[in-house]
C-alpha positions as CSV (number, residue, x, y, z in Angstrom):
1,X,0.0,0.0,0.0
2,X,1.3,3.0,-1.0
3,X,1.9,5.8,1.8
4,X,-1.0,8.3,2.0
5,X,-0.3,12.2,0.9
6,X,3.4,13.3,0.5
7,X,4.8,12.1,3.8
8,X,7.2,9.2,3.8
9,X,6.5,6.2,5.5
10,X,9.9,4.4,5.4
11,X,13.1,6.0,6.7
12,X,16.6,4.2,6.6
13,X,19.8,5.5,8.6
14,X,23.1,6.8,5.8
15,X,26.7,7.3,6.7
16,X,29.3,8.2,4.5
17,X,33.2,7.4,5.8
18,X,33.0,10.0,8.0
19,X,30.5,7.8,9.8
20,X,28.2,10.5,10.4
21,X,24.5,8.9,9.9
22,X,21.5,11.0,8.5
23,X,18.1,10.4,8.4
24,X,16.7,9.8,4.9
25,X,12.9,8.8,4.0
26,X,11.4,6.8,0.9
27,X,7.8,6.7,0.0
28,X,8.7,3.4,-1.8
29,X,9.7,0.6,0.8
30,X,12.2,-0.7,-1.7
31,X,15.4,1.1,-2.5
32,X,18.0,-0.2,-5.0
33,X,21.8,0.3,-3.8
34,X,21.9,3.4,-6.4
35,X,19.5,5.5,-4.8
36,X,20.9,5.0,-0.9
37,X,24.4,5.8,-2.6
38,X,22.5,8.7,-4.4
39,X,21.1,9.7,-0.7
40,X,24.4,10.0,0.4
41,X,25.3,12.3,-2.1
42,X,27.7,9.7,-3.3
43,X,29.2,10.3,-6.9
44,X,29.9,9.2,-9.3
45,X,27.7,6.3,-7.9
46,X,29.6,3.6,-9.9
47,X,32.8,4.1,-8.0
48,X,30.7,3.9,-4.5
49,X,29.2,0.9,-2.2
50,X,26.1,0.6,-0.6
51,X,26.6,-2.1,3.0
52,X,23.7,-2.5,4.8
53,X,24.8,-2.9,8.4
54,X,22.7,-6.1,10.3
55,X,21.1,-6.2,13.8
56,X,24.2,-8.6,15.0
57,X,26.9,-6.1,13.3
58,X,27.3,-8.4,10.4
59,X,27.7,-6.3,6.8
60,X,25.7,-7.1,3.6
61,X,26.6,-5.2,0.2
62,X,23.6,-3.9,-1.5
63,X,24.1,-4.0,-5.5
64,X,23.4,-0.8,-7.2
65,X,20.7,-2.2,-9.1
66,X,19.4,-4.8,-6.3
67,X,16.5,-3.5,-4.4
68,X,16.4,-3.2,-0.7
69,X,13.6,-4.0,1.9
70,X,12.9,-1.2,4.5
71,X,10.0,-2.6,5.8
72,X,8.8,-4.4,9.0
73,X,12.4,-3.1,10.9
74,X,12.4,0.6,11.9
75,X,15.3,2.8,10.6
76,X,17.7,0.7,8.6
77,X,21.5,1.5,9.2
78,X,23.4,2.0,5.5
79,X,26.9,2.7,5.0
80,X,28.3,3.8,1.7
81,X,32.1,4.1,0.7
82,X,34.0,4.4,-2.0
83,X,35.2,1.2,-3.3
84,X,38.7,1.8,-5.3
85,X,41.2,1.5,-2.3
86,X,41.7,-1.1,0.2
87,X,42.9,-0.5,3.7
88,X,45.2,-2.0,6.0
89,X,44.9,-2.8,9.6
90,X,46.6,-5.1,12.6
91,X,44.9,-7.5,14.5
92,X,47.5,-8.8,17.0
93,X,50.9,-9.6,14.7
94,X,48.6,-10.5,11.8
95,X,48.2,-8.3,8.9
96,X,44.8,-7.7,7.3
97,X,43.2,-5.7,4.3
98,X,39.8,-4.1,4.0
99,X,37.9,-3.1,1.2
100,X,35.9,-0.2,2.5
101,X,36.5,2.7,5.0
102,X,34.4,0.6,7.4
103,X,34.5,-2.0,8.9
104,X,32.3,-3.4,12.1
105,X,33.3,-5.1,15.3
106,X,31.6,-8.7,13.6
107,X,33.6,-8.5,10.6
108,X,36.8,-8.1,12.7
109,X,36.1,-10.7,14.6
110,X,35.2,-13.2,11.5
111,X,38.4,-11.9,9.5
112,X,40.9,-12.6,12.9
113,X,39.3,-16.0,13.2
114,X,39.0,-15.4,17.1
115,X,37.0,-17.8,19.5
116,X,33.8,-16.7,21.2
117,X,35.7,-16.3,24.8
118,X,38.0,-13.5,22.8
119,X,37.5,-9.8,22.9
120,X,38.8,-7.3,20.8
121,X,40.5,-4.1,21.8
122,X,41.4,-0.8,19.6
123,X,45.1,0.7,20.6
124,X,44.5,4.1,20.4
125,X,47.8,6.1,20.6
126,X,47.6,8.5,24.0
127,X,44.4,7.3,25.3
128,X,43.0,4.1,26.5
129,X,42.9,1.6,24.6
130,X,38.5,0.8,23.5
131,X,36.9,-2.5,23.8
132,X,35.2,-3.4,20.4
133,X,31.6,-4.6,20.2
134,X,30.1,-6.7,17.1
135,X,28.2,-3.5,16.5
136,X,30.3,-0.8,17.1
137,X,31.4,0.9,13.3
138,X,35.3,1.6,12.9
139,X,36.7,3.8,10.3
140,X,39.7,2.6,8.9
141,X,40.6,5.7,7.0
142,X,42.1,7.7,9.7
143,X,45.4,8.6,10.0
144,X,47.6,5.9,10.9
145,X,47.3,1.8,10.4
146,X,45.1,1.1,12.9
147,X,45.7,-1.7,15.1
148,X,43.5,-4.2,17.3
149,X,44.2,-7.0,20.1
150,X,42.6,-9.9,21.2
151,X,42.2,-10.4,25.1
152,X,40.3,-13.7,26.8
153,X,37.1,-12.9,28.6
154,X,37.9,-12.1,32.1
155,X,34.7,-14.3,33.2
156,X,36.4,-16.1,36.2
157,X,35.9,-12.7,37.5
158,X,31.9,-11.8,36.6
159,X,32.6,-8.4,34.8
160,X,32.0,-10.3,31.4
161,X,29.9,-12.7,29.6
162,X,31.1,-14.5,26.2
163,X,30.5,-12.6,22.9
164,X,28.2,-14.9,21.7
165,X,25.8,-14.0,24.7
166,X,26.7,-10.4,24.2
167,X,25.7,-10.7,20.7
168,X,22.6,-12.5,20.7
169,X,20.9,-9.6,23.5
170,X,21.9,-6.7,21.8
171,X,20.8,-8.2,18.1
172,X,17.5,-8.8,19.7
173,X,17.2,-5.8,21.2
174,X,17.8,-6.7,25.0
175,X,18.6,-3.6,27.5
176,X,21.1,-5.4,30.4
177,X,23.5,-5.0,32.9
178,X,26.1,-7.6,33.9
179,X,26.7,-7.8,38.0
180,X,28.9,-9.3,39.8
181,X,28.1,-9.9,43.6
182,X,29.2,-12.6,46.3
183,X,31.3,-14.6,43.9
184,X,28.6,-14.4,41.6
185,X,27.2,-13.5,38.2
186,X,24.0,-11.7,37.0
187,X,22.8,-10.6,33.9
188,X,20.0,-8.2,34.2
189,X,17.4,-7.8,31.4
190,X,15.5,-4.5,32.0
191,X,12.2,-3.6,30.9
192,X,10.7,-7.4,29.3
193,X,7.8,-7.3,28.2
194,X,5.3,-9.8,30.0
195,X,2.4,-12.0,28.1
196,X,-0.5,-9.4,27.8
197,X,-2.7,-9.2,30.5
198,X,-0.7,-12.1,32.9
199,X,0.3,-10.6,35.4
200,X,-0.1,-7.4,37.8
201,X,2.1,-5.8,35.4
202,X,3.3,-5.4,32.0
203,X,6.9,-5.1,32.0
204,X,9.6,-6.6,34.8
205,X,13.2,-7.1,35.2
206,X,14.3,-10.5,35.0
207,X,17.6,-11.9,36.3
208,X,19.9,-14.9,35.4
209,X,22.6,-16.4,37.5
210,X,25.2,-17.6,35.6
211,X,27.2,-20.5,37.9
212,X,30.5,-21.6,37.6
213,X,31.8,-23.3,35.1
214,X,29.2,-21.3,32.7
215,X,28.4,-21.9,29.7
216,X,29.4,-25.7,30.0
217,X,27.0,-25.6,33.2
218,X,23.4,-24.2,32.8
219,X,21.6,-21.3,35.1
220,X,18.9,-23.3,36.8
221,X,16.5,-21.0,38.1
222,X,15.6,-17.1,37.2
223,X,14.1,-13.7,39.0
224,X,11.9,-10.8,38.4
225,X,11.3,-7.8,39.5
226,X,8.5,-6.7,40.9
227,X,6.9,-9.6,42.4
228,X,4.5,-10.8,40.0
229,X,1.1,-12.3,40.6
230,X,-1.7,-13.8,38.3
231,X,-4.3,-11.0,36.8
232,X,-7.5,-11.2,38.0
233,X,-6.6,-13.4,41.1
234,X,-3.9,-11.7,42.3
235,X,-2.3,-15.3,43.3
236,X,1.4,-15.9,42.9
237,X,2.2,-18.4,40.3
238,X,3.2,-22.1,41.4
239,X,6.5,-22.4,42.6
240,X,7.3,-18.9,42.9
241,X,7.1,-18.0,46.9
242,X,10.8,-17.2,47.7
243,X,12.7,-13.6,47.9
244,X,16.2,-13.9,46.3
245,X,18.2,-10.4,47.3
246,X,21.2,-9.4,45.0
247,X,22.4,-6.4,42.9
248,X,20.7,-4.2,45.8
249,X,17.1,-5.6,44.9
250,X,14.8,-8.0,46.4
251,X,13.6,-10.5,43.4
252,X,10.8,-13.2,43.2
253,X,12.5,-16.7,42.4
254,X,11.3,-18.6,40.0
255,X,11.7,-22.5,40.4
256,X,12.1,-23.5,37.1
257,X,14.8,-26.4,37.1
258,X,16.7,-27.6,33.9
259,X,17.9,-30.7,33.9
260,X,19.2,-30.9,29.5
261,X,22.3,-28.7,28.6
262,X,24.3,-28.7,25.7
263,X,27.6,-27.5,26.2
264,X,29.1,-25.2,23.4
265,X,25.4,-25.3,21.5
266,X,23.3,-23.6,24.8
267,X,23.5,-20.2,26.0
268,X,21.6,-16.9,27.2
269,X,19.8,-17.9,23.9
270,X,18.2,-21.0,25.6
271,X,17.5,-19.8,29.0
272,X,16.1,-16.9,27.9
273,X,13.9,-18.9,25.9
274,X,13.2,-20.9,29.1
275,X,12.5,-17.8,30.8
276,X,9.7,-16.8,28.3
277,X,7.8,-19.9,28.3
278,X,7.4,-20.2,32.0
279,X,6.2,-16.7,31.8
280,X,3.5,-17.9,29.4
281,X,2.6,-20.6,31.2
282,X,2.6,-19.7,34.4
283,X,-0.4,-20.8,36.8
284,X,-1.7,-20.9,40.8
């Protein structure tokens, strides 16, 4: 359906090298590579790229001719770069080459070959050096080679969870803070949204314990916060009596036991899968 009057319906994020992102609109919902280079006031457009940047940090090229979906997923991010140089970069002694001014945080990783317990780190010359995220955007055109390490996860010590958690909650979206309290642990996911008209409450905090040993030993059990009780009764849900107190908070435990684990295949992933069906079928 087409958009009614002049305003457009379907807006998509650009960003030239600079990495500077503007707000563009379309009344059609498909774009070819062409006109988001044309957007970006890219010329002559033949000598350009269009990458569309994914949820997980990932890049996909966009052919100029090839037509592009906005729909169904807010503001698209675009970048679009001239594509007649390469560029050179470190990642610890190893020597790499890009083909565009930009570069994310999940293509480093794929091009360095690193294992899920690895972070990456930019050296930045008279500052400190910046942790990398799969998402985070790197310009590889400014001054200098620019040059990247890999460091293990400190998780023996709770301020870290592995990449591949880190990735799967910010590509879907997950607000969350990582605590670590009494030897122990918690990821916090803030603000998830309940099964309409459940509970007391449509929103709640939920936390997840992750044990020692993790993630080749599952979190058993998980919290919320605020207590939750069934709509309309106002009981608390089976199995769900007990006050747990960390990060500061008193949470409502829920008794949800998990007995099948797959090490190196299970993750956040799972339990938070866990987490959302006991939420949906929760009863007195």
């Amino acid at each position: 359906m087409k958009p009614q009057g002049n305003t457009p319906r379907f807006p998509v994020l650009i960003a030239d090298e600079s990495l500077k992102f503007n707000k563009c609109v379309f009344d059609d919902p498909k774009v070819l590579g062409r006109q988001l280079i044309e957007a970006a006031g890219g010329r002559p457009v033949d000598e350009h790229v269009a990458i569309a940047i994914l949820p997980n940090g990932d890049f996909e090229d966009i052919r100029l001719d090839e037509s592009y979906d906005l729909r169904g997923r807010g503001a698209e991010k675009v970048l679009v770069a001239r594509s007649d140089r390469s560029f050179k970069f470190k990642i610890d002694d190893a020597d790499l080459e890009w083909p565009q001014a930009c570069i994310s945080g999940f293509v480093l990783r794929k091009l360095a070959k690193l294992s899920a317990n690895y972070n990456l780190w930019q050296e930045i010359p008279g500052q400190h050096d910046k942790k990398i995220t799969d998402t985070d955007v790197i310009n590889l055109a400014d001054a200098g080679v620019e040059r990247f390490v890999s460091l293990i996860d400190q998780t023996t010590e709770g301020d870290a969870i592995p990449s591949k958690d880190q990735t799967y909650l910010t590509g879907r979206g997950y607000g969350f803070d990582v605590i670590a309290e009494g030897g122990n642990t918690g990821i916090i996911l803030k603000s998830v949204k309940l099964p309409f008209g459940k509970f007391n409450c449509e929103i709640a905090d939920v936390l997840i314990l992750l044990p020692n040993g993790y993630p080749d030993c599952p979190p058993d059990m998980f919290y919320v916060s605020p207590k939750l009780s069934l709509a309309g009764t106002g009981q608390v849900p089976k199995a769900c009596t007990v006050e747990h107190h960390f990060g500061g908070r008193v949470w409502q435990r829920w008794s949800r036991h998990n007995n099948a684990w797959r090490p190196g295949i299970d993750g956040l992933h799972t339990m938070v899968a866990r987490v959302r069906t006991a939420l949906v079928e929760a009863r007195a």
